[in-house]
mmCIF file of the N, C-alpha and C atoms, coordinates in Angstrom:
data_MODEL
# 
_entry.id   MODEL 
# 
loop_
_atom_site.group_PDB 
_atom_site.id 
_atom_site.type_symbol 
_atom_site.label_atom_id 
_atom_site.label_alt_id 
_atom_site.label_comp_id 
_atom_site.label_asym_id 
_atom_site.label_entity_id 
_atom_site.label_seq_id 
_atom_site.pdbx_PDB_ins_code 
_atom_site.Cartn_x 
_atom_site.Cartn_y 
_atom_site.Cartn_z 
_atom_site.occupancy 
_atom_site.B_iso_or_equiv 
_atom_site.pdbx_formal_charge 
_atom_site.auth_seq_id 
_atom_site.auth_comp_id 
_atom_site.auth_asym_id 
_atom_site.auth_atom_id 
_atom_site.pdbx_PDB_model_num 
ATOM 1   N N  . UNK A 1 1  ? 101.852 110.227 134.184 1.00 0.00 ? 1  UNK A N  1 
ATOM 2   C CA . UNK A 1 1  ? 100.685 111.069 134.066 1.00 0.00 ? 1  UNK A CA 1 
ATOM 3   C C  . UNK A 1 1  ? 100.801 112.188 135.102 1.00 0.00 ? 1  UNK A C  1 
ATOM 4   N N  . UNK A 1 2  ? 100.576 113.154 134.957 1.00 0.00 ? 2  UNK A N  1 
ATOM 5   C CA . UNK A 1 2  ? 100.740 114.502 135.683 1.00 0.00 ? 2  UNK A CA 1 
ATOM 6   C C  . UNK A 1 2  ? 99.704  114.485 136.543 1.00 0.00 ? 2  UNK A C  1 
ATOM 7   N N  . UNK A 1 3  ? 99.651  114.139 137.723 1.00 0.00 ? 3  UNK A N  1 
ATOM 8   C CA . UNK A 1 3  ? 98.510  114.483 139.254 1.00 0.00 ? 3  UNK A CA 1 
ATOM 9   C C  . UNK A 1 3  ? 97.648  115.988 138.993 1.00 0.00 ? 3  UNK A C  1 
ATOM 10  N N  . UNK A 1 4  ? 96.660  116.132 138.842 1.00 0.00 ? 4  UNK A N  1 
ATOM 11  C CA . UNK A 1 4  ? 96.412  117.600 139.029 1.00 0.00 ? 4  UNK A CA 1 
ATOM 12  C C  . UNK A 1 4  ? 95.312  117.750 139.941 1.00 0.00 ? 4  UNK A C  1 
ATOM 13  N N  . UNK A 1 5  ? 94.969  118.196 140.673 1.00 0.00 ? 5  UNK A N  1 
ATOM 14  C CA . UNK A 1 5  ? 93.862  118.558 141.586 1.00 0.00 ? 5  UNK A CA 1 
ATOM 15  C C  . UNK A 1 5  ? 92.912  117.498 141.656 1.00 0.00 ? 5  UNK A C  1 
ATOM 16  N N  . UNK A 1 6  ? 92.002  117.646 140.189 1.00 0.00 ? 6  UNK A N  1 
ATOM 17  C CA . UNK A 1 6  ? 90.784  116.380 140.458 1.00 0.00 ? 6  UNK A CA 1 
ATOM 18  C C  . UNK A 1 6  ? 91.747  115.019 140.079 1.00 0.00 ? 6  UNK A C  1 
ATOM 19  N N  . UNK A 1 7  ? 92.627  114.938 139.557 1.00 0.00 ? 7  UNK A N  1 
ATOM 20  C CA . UNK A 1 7  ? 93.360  113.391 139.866 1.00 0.00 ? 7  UNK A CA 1 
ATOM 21  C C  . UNK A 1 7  ? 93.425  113.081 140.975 1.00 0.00 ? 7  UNK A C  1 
ATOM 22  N N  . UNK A 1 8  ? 94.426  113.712 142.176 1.00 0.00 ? 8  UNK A N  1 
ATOM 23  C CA . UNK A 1 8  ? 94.213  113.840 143.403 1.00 0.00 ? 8  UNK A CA 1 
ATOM 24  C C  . UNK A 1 8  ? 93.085  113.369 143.961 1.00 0.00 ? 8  UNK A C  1 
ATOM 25  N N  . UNK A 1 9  ? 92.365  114.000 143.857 1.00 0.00 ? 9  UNK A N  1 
ATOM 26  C CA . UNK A 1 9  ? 90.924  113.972 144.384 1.00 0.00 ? 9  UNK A CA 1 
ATOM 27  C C  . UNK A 1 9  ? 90.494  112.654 144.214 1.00 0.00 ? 9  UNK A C  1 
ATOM 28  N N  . UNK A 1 10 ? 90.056  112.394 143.224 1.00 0.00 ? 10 UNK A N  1 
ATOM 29  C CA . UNK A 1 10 ? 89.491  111.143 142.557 1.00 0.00 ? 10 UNK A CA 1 
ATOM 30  C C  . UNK A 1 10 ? 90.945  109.291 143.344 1.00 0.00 ? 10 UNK A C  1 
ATOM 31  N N  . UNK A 1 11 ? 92.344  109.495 143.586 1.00 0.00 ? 11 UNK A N  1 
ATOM 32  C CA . UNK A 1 11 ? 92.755  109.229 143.814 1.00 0.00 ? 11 UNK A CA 1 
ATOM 33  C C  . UNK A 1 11 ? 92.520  108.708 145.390 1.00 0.00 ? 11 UNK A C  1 
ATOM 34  N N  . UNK A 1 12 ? 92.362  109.554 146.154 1.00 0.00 ? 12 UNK A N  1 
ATOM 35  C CA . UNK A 1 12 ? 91.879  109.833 147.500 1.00 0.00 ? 12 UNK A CA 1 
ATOM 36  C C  . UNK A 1 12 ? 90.325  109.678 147.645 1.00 0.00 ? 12 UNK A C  1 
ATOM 37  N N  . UNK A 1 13 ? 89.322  109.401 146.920 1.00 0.00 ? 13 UNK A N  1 
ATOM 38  C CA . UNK A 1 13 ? 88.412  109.212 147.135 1.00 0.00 ? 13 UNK A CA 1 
ATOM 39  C C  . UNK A 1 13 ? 88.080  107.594 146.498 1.00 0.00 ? 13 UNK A C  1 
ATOM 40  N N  . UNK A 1 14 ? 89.168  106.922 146.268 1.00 0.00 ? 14 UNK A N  1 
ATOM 41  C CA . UNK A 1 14 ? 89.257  105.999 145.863 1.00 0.00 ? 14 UNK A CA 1 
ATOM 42  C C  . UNK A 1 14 ? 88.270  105.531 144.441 1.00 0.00 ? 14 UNK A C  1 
ATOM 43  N N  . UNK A 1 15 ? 88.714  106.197 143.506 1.00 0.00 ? 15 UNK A N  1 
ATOM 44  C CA . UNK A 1 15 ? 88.058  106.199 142.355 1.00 0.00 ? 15 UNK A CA 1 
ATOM 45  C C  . UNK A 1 15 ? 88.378  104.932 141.341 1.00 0.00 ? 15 UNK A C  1 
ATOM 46  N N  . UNK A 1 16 ? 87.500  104.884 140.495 1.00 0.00 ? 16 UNK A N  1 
ATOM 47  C CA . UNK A 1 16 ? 87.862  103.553 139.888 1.00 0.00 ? 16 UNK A CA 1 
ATOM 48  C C  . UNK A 1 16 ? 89.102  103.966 138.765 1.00 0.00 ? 16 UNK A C  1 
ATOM 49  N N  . UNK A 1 17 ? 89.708  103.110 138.101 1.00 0.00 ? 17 UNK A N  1 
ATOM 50  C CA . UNK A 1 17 ? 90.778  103.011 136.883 1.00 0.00 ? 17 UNK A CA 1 
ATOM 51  C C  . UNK A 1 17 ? 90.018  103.850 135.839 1.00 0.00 ? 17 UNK A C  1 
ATOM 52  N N  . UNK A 1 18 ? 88.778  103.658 135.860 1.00 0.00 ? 18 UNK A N  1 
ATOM 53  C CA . UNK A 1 18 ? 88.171  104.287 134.606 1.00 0.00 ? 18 UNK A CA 1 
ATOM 54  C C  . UNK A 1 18 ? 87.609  105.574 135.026 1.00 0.00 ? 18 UNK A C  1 
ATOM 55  N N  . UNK A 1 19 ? 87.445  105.697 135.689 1.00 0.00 ? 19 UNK A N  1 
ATOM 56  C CA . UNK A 1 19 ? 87.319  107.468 136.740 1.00 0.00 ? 19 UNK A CA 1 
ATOM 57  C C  . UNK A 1 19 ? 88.425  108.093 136.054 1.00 0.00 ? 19 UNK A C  1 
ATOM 58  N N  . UNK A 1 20 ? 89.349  107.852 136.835 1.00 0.00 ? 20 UNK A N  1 
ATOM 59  C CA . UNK A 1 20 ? 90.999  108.385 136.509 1.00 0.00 ? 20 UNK A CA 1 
ATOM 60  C C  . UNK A 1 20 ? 91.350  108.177 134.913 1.00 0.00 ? 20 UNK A C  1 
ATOM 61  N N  . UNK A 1 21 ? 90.532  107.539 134.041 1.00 0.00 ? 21 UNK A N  1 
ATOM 62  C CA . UNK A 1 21 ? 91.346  106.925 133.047 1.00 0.00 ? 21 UNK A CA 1 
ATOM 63  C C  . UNK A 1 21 ? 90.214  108.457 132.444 1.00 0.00 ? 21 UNK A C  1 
ATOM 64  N N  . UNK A 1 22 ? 89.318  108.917 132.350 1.00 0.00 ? 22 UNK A N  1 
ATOM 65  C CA . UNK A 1 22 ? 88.275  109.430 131.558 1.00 0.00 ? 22 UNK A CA 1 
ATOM 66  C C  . UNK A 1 22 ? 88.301  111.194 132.550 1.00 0.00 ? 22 UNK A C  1 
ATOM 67  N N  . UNK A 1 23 ? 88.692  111.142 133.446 1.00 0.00 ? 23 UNK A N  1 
ATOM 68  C CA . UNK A 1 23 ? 89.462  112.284 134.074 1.00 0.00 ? 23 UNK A CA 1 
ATOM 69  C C  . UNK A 1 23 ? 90.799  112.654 132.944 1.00 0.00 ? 23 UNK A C  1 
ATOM 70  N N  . UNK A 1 24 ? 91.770  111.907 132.858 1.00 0.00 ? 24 UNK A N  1 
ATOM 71  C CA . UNK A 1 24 ? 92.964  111.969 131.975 1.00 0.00 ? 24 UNK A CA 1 
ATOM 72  C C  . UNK A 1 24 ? 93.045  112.408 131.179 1.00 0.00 ? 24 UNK A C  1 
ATOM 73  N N  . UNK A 1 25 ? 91.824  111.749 130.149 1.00 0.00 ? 25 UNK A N  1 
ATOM 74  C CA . UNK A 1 25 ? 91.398  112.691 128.652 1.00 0.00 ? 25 UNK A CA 1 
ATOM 75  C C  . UNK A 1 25 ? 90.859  113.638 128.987 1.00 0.00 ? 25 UNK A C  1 
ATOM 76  N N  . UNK A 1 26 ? 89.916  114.110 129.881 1.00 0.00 ? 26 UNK A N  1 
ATOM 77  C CA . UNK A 1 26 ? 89.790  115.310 129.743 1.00 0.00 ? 26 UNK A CA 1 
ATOM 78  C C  . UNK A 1 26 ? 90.594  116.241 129.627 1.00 0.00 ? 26 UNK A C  1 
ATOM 79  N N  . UNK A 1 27 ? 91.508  116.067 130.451 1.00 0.00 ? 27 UNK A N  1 
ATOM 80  C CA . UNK A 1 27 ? 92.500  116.696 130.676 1.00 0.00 ? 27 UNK A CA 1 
ATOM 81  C C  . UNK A 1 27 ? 93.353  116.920 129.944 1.00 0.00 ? 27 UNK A C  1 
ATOM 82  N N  . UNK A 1 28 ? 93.616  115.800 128.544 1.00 0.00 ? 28 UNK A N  1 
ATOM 83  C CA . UNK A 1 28 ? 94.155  115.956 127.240 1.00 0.00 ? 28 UNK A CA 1 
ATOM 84  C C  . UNK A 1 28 ? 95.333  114.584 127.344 1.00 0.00 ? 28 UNK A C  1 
ATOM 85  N N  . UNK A 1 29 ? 95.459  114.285 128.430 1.00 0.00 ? 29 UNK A N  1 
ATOM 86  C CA . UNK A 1 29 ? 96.068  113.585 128.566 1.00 0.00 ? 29 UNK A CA 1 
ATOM 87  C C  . UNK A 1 29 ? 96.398  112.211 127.941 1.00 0.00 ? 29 UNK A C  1 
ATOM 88  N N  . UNK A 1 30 ? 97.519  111.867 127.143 1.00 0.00 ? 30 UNK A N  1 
ATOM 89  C CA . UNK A 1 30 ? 97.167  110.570 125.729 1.00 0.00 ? 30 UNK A CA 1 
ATOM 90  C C  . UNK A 1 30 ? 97.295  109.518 126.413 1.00 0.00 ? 30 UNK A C  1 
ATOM 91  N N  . UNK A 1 31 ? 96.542  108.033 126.638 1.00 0.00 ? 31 UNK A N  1 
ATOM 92  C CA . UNK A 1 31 ? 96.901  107.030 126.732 1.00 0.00 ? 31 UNK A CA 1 
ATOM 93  C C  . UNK A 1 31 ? 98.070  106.584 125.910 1.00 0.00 ? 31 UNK A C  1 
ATOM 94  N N  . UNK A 1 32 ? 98.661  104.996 126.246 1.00 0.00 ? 32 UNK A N  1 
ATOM 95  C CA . UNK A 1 32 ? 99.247  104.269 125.944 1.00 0.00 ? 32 UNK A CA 1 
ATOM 96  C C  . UNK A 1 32 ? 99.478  104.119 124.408 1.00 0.00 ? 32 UNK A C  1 
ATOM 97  N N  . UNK A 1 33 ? 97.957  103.836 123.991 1.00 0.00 ? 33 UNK A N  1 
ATOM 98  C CA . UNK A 1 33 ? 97.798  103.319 122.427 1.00 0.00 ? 33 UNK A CA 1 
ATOM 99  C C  . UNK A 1 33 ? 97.718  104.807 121.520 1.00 0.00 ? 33 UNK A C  1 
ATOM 100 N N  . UNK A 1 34 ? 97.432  105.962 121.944 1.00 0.00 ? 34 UNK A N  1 
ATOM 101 C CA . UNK A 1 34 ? 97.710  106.956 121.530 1.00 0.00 ? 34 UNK A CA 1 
ATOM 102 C C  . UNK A 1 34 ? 98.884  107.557 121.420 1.00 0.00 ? 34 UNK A C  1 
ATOM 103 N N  . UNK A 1 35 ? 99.817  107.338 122.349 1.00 0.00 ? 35 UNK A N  1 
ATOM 104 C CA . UNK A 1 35 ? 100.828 107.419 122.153 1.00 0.00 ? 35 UNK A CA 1 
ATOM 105 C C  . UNK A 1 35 ? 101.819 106.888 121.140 1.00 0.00 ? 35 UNK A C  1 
ATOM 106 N N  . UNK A 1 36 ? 101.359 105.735 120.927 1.00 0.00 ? 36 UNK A N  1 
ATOM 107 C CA . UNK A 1 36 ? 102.447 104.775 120.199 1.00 0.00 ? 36 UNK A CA 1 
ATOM 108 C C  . UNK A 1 36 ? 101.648 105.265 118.778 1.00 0.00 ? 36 UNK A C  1 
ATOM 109 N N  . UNK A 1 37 ? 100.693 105.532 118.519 1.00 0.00 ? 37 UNK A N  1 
ATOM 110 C CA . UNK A 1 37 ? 99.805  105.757 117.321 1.00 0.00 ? 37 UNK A CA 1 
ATOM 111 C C  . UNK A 1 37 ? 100.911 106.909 116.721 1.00 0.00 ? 37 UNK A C  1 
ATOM 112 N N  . UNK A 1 38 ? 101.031 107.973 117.670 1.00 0.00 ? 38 UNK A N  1 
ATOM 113 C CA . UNK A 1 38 ? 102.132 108.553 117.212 1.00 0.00 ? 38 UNK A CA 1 
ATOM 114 C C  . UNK A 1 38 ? 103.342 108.358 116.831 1.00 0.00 ? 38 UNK A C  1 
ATOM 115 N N  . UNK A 1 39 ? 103.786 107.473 117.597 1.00 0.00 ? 39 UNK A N  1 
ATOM 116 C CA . UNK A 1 39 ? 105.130 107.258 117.171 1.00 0.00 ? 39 UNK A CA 1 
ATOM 117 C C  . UNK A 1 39 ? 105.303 106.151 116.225 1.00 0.00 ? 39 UNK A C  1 
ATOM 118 N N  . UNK A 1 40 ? 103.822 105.638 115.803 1.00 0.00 ? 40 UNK A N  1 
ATOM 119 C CA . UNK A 1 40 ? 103.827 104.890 114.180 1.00 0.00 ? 40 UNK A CA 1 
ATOM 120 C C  . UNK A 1 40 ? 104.073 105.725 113.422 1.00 0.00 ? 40 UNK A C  1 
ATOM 121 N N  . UNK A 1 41 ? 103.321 106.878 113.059 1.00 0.00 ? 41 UNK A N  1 
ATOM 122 C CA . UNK A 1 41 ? 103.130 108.225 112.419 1.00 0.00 ? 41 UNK A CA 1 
ATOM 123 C C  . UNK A 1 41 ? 104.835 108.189 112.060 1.00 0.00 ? 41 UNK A C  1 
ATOM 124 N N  . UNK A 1 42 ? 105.481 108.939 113.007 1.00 0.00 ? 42 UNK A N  1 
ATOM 125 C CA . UNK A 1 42 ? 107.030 109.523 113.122 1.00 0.00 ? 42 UNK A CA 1 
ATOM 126 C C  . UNK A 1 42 ? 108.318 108.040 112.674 1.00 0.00 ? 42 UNK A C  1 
ATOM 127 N N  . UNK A 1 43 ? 107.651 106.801 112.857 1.00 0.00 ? 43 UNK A N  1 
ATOM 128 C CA . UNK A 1 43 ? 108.631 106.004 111.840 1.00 0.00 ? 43 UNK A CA 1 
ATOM 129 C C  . UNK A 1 43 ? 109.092 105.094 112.869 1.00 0.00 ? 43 UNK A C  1 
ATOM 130 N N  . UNK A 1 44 ? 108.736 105.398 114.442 1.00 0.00 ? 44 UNK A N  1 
ATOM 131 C CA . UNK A 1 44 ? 109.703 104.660 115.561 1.00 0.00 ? 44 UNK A CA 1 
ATOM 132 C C  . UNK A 1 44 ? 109.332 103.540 115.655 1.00 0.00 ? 44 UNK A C  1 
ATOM 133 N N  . UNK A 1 45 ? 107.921 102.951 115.095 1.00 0.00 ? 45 UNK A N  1 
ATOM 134 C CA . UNK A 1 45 ? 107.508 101.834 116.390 1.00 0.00 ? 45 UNK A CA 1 
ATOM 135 C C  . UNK A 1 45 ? 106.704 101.158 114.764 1.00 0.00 ? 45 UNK A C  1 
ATOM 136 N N  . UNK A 1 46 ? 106.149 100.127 115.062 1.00 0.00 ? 46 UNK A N  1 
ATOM 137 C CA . UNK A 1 46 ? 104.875 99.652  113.841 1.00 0.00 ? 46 UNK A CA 1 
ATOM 138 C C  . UNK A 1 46 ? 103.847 99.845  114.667 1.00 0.00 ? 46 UNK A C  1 
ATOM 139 N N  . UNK A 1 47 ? 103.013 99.790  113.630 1.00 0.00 ? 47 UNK A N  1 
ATOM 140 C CA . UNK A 1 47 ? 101.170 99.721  114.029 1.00 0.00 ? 47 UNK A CA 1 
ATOM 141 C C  . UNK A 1 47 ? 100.961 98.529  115.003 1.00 0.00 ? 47 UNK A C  1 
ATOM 142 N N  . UNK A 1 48 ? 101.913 97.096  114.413 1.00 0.00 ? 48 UNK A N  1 
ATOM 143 C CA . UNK A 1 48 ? 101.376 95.719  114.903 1.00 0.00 ? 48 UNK A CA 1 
ATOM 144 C C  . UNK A 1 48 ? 102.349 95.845  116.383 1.00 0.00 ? 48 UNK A C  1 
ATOM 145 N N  . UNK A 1 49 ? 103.332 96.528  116.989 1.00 0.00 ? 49 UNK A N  1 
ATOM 146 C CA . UNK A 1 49 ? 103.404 96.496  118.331 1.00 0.00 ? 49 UNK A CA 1 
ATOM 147 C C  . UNK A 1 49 ? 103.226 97.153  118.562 1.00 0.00 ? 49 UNK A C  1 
ATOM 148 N N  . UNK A 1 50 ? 102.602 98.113  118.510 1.00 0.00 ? 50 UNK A N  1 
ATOM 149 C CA . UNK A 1 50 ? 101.697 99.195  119.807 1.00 0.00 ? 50 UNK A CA 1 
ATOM 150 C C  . UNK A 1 50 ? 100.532 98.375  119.397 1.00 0.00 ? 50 UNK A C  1 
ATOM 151 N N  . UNK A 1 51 ? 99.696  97.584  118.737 1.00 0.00 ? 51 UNK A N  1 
ATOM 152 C CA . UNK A 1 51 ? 98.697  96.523  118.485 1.00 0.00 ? 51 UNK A CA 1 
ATOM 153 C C  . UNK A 1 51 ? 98.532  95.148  120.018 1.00 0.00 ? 51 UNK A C  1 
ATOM 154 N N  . UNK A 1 52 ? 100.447 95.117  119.924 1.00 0.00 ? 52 UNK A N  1 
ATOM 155 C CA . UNK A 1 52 ? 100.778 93.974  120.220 1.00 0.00 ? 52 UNK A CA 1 
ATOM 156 C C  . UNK A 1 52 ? 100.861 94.145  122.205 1.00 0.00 ? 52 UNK A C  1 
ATOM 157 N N  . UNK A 1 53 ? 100.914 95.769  122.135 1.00 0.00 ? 53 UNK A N  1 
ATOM 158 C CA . UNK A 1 53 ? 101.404 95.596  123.837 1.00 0.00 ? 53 UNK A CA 1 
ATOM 159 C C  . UNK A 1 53 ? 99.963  96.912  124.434 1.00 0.00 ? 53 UNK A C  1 
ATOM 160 N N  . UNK A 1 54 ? 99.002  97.428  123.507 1.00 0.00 ? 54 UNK A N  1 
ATOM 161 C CA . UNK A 1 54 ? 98.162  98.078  123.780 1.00 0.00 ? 54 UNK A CA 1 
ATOM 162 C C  . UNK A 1 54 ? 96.473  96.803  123.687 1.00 0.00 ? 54 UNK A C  1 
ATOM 163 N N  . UNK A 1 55 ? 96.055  97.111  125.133 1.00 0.00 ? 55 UNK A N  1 
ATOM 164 C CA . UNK A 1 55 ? 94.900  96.175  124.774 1.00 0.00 ? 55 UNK A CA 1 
ATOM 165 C C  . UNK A 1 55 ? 93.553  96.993  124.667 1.00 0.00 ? 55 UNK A C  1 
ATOM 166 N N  . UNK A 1 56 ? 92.677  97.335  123.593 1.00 0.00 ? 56 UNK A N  1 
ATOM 167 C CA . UNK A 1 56 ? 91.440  98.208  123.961 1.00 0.00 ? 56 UNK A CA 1 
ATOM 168 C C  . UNK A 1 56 ? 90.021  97.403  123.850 1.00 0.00 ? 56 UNK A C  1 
# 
């Protein structure tokens, strides 16, 4: 994940996982299970393991 200013920040001010996690998206930034969502799409991976190693 790319550090940017308020990551930093939030980092150093000892922010929670979900601070940083909802900072991230703003930022556009894709989680885990979004990621792999894609790469179901493109043929690499199945639905049932990015299912299998993403927990929401």
């Amino acid at each position: 994940m790319p550090i940017s200013e308020e990551i930093q920040r939030l980092i150093l001010a000892e922010g929670t996982a979900m601070d940083l996690a909802a900072q991230a998206q703003k930022e556009g930034v894709r989680d885990l299970r979004q990621s792999g969502l894609i790469k179901v799409r493109g043929g690499m991976t199945t639905l049932e393991e990015v299912i299998s190693v993403t927990n929401e």
